[in-house]
N, C-alpha and C positions, 0 to 999 in steps of 0.2 A: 699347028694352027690352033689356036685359043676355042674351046667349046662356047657353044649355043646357051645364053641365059637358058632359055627355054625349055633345052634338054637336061639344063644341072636342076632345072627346077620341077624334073616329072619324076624323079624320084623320092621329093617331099610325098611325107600322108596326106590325105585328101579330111577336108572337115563337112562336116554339115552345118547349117548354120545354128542351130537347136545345140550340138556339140560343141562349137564354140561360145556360145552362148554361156553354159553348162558351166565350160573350162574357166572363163574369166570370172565368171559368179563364186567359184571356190577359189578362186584366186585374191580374190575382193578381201572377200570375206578370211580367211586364215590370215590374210597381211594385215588387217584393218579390225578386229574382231569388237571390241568396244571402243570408242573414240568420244572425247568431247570439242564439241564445237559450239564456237563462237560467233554469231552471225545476228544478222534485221531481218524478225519475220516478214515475210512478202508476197502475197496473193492468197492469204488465210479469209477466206469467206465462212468458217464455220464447219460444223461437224457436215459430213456429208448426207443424204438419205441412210445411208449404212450405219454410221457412228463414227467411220474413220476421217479420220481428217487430213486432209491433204493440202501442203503449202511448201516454198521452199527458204532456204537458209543465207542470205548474201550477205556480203559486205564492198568494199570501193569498187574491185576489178575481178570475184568471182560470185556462182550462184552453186547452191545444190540444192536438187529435190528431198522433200522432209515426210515420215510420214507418219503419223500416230496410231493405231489402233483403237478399238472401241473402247475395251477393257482398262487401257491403258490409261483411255483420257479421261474415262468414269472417274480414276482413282486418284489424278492429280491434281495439288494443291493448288497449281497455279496455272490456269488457262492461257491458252497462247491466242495472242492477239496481234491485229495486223500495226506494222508499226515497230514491234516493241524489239531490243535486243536481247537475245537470251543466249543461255550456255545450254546447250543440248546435251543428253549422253546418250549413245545409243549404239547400231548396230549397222555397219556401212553395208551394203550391198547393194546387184544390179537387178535391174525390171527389164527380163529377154523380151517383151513387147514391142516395146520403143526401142531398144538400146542405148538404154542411159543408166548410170548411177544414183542410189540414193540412202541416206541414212536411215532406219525405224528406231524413231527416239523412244525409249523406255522412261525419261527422265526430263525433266527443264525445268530452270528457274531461273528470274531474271539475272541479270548482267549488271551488278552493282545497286550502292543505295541510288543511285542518280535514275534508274529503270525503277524501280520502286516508285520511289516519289514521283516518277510521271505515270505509274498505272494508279499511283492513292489519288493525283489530282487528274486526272480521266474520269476513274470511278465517282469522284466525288462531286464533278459537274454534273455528269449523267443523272446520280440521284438528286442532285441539286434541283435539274430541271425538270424529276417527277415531283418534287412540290413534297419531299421529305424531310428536309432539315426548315420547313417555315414556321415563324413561330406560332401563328396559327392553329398548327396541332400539337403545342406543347401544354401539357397540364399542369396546373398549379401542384405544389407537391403537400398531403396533408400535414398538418400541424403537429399530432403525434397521432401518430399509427400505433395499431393495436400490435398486427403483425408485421414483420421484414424481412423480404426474401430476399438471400444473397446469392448470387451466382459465382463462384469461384473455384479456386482447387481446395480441397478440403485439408489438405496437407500442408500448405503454405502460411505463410506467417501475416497474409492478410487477411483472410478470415480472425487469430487471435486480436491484431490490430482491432479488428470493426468489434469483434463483442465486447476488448476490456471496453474501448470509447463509449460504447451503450451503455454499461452497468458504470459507469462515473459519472453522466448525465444522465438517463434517465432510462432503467430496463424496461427492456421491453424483448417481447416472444419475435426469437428469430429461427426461419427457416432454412436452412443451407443446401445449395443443390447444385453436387459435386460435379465438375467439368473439368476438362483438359483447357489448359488458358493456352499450351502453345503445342505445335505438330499437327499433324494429319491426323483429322477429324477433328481436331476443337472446334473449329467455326459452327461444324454441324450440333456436338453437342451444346455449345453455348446459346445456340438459336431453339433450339429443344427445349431447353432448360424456361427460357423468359417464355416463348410458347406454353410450355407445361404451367409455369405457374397462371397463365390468364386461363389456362382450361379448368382451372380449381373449381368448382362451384361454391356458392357463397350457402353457408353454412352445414358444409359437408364434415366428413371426418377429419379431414387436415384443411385448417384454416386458409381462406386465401389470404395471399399477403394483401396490405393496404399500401405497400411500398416496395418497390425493387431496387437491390444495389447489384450492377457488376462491375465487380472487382477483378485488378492484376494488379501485380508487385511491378516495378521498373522492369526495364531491358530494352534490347537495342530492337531496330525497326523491323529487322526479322523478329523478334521473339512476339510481337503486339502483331504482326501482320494478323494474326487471324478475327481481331477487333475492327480492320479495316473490308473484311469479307461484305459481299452485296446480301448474302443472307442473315449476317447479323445485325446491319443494318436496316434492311427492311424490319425484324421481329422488334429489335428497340424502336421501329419507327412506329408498328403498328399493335405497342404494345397498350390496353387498355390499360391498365397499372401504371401511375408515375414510375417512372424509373429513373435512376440515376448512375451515370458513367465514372466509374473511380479508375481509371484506367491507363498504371504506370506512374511516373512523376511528373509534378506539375509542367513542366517542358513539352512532356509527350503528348501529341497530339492526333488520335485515330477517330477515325470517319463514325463511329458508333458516338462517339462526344457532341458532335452537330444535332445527331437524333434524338437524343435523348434529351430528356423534360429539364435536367439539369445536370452541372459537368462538377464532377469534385477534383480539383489536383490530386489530391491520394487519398488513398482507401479510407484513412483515419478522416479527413474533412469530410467522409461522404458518408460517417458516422455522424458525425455534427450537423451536418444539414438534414440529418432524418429524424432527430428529436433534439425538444431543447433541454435547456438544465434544468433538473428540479427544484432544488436550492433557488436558484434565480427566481421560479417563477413563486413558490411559497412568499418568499421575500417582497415582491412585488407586490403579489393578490394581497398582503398584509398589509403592505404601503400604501396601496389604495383604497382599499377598506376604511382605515386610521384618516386618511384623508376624505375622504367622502363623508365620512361620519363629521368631522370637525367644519366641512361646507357645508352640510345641512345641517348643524347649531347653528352656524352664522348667519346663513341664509335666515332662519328663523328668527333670529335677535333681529337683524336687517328690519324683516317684515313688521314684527308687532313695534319697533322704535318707526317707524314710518305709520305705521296706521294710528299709534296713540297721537305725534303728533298732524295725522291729517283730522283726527277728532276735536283736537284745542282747537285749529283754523278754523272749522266747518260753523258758520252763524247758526242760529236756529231760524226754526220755522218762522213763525213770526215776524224776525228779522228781515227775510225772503221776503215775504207777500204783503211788507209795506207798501212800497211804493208801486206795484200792482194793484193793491186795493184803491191805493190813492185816484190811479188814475181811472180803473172802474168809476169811483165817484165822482172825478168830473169829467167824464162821457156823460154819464148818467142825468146830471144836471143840465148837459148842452142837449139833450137829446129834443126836446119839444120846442125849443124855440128854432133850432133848425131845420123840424119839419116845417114848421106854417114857413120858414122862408124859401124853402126849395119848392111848396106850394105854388107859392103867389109868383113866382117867376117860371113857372109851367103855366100857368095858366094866363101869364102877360106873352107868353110865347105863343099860343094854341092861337087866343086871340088875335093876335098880330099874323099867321099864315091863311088863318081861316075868312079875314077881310078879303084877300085877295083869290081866292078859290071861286072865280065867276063860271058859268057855262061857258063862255067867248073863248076866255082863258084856257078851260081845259081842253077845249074841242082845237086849237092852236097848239097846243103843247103836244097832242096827239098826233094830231100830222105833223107836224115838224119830230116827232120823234119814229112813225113809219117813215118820214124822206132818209134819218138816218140809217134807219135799220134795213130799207132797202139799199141804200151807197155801201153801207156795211157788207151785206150779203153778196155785192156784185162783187168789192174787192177780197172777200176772204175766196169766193170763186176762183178767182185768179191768183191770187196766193197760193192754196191749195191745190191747185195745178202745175203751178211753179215749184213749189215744195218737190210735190210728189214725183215732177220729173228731174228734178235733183236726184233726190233719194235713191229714185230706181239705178239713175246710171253709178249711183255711190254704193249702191248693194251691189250693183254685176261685181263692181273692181273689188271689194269688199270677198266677193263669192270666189270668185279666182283665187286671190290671199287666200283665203280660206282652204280652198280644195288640195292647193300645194303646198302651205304648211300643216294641211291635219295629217298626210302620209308621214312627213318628216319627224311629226309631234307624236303621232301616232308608236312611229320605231323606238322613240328616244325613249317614251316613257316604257315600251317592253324591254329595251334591253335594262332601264334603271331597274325593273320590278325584276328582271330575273338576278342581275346582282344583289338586289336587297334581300331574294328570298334563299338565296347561296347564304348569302350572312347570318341572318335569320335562323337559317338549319345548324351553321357551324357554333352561333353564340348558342341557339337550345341545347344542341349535344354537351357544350359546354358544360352551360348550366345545368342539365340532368346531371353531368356525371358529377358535376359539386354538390347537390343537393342530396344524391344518393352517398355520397362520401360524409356528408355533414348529418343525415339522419343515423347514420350507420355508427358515427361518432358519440352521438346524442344517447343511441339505442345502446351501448356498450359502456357510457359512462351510466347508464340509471340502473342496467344489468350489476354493474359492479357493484354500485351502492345498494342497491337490496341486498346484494351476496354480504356486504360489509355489515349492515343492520340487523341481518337473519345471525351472523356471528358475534355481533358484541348482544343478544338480545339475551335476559337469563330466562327465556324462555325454553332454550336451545337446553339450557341443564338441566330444566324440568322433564322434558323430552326424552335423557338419557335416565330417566329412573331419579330424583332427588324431589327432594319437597320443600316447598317456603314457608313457614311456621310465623303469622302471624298473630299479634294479641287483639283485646277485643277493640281497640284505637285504632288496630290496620298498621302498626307499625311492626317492621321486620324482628325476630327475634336469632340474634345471632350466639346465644350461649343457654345451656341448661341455667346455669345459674339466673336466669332472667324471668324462667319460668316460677311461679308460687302453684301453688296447691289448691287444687278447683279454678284455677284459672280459664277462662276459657281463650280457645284458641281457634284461630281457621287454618287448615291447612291447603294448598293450592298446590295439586297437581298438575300435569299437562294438561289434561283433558277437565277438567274442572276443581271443583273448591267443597272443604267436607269441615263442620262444626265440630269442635270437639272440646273437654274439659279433660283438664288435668289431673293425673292421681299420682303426686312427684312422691317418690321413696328417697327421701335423706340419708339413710341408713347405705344404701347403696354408692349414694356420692360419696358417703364419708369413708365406707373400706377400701376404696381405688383412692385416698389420698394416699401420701408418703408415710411409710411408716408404718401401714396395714400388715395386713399377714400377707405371705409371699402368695403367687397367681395359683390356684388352683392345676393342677394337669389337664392335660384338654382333652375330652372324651370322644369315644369315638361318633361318628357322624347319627348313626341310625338314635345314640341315645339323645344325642341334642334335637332331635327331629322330637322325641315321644316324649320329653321333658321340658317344661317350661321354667328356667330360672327362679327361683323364688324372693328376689331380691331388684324384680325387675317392674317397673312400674306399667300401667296402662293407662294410655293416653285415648282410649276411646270411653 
């Protein structure tokens, strides 16, 4: 007779659930110890209260629970986001709580260029639609900067590219501040770096720049990713320094390009857009010079050939107050025979009204002019009735209008005045920061020129101990031989000016010709201090 499931089955071990649990956990894990996976992040809501994050891994017809660590997700380059497909690496095991499976990723990155480019155009709406790539906040770039700061690897051959293209157009002082352009941590020090230079203080020990370039060589969309990071674009967005994006080959196209004030296709053009040529502009300022000059001869010939001939046209005086005098003289002559006749016909006038001016007459004209001005008075009564109850009921509908468009007219013109004064603030800031740029400009071209005048002036050789020896004309004297004998002379030191006459020894010129006797041996110091040459003249 065939045994009892039951009883073949009381002699299995007995488990707990915790022991089972326990058994499949080191089961997992020894089978499975690192793995990568391939899957659509899915129900990723962010880091949790803790730091860990928790979301899970699927693709068409499976799921698994995914789970990051704090430390983990501090230190990785690429945040996991809901949506996206990524290649995980990590460490399978189970969660005895629930009893279920899950991997703790150490590692992720996305799953192809095609994942990439949908996290650069993600990222790149989002800061779109904080109102960072508008042109609005882009600065003019100055014309020639004093300083140029560049962000790059100090190693690399675009930094040599950016400095020969400055000293072929036009040197100028540049700062370099050396970054990582690709790997874990560049985003941070690149955003450091353009921060650090706007923290410079203006006229501290090291210059602030008046320009930023950052710079990278080519490479493919992983090697620039970290030009596409949300914190390097913020610092090129909210950087107060023009800056400019050199970043890669013209082709390449990362999210700091949109931010920034202006884009160069490579390193070397974003040399040329920071200063221009000097040669060129000599050339020019020369050209226009030469021409200005030669308008303003001509202008001037122009002028005095038009004024000598408006002097030949112009008649004389004389000529003028002919036919004005003339006709003074005859007004002059009509004048008394027009009076007696404007006379006699005022007073054929007076005569002829003043016949008719009887008492009868006036005392009729009188009433007949109160019948008016009473008929008058009753109809303006009743006009002005009529009037007035027009008007009133033309005010009500009038008042109405009025009450329902002043709310409307009212709104329209607050929200115009709060856009205007939005504008308003964005064009001043503007404007301060060009004017503080243009003074700055101003204030470091007049700097330079003093520095340049204080150095060609020969004051400066007076200064270092020498004397200017002139004659009693004020003219330079540049040789003893130009000197004579009692001549008098001024001499100009630094600090002032001292008369003096000459006492020349010939004799002295003439033994230092060719041909003299050979140099003397040269004595020791203390006897040339207690001895004075006797072959040497005094000029006080």
């Amino acid at each position: 007779m065939p045994a009892n499931p039951a009883q073949l089955l009381a002699n299995s071990p007995e488990y707990t659930v915790s022991e089972l649990s326990s058994a499949l956990k080191r089961t997992v894990e020894d089978t499975y110890g690192h793995v990568r996976v391939r899957g659509e992040i899915s129900g990723f809501r962010g880091p949790h209260a803790s730091g860990h994050c928790y979301f899970a891994l699927k693709d068409e017809s499976a799921k698994i629970e995914a789970v990051i660590w704090k430390g983990v997700h501090g230190r990785m380059r690429f945040k996991p986001q809901e949506g996206l497909e990524v290649i995980a690496t990590g460490k399978l095991t189970t969660y005895p709580g629930s009893s279920k499976y899950q991997i703790v990723i150490e590692a992720i990155e996305p799953a192809g260029i095609g994942a990439l480019m949908a996290l650069m155009e993600e990222r790149k709406k989002k800061l779109a639609a904080e109102g960072l790539f508008d042109e609005a906040r882009k600065q003019l770039l100055p014309w020639l900067p004093e300083v140029i700061g560049v962000v790059t690897s100090p190693t690399g051959a675009v930094i040599r590219d950016i400095l020969h293209r400055l000293e072929d157009r036009f040197p100028r002082r540049v700062l370099v501040w050396p970054v990582r352009v690709q790997g874990e941590g560049s985003a941070e020090q690149i955003a450091a770096a353009i921060d650090g230079f706007n923290a410079l203080p203006d006229g501290g020990h090291i210059p602030r720049p008046d320009l930023l370039i950052v710079a990278r060589g080519g490479g493919s969309l992983e090697d620039l990713w970290s030009f596409n990071e949300e914190i390097v674009v913020r610092a090129a967005a909210g950087s107060m320094i023009p800056l400019i994006s050199a970043v890669g080959h013209e082709t390449d196209v990362t999210l700091i390009d949109f931010a920034a004030d202006q884009r160069a296709p490579t390193p070397t053009a974003a040399a040329e857009m920071a200063v221009p040529v000097r040669s060129d502009l000599v050339v020019e300022v020369s050209s226009l010079a030469a021409r200005a000059l030669v308008a303003w001869k001509r202008g001037h010939d122009d002028r005095r050939t038009e004024l000598r001939s408006a002097a030949r046209a112009l008649p004389g005086a004389s000529e003028l107050l002919a036919i004005p005098r003339q006709k003074v003289d005859s007004a002059a002559a009509a004048l008394p025979r027009a009076l007696r006749a404007s006379t006699n016909v005022h007073h054929r006038r007076f005569t002829r009204i003043s016949g008719g001016l009887t008492l009868r007459v006036l005392r009729s004209q009188v009433a007949h002019a109160k019948q008016s001005v009473a008929a008058t008075s009753a109809r303006l009564s009743h006009c002005t009735q009529v009037g007035l109850r027009h008007r009133r009921d033309r005010f009500a509908g009038l008042a109405v209008r009025l009450r329902t468009s002043r709310f409307a007219n009212a709104q329209a013109q607050r929200d115009r005045i709060t856009r205007d004064d939005e504008r308003t603030q964005r064009l001043f800031e503007r404007a301060r920061r060009a004017l503080v740029t243009l003074l700055q400009q101003h204030e470091t071209r007049m700097t330079h020129s003093a520095k340049l005048l204080a150095a060609v002036s020969y004051r400066g050789v007076l200064a270092r101990g020498f004397v200017l020896v002139r004659d009693d004309a004020g003219r330079a004297l540049r040789s003893a031989a130009a000197v004579g004998s009692g001549a008098r002379l001024t001499l100009e030191f630094a600090d002032g000016q001292v008369n003096a006459t000459s006492d020349v020894n010939r004799t002295a010129a003439t033994s230092s010709s060719p041909g003299s006797s050979p140099k003397s041996q040269p004595r020791p110091a203390s006897s040339r201090r207690a001895t004075k040459p006797a072959d040497q003249g005094n000029l006080f």
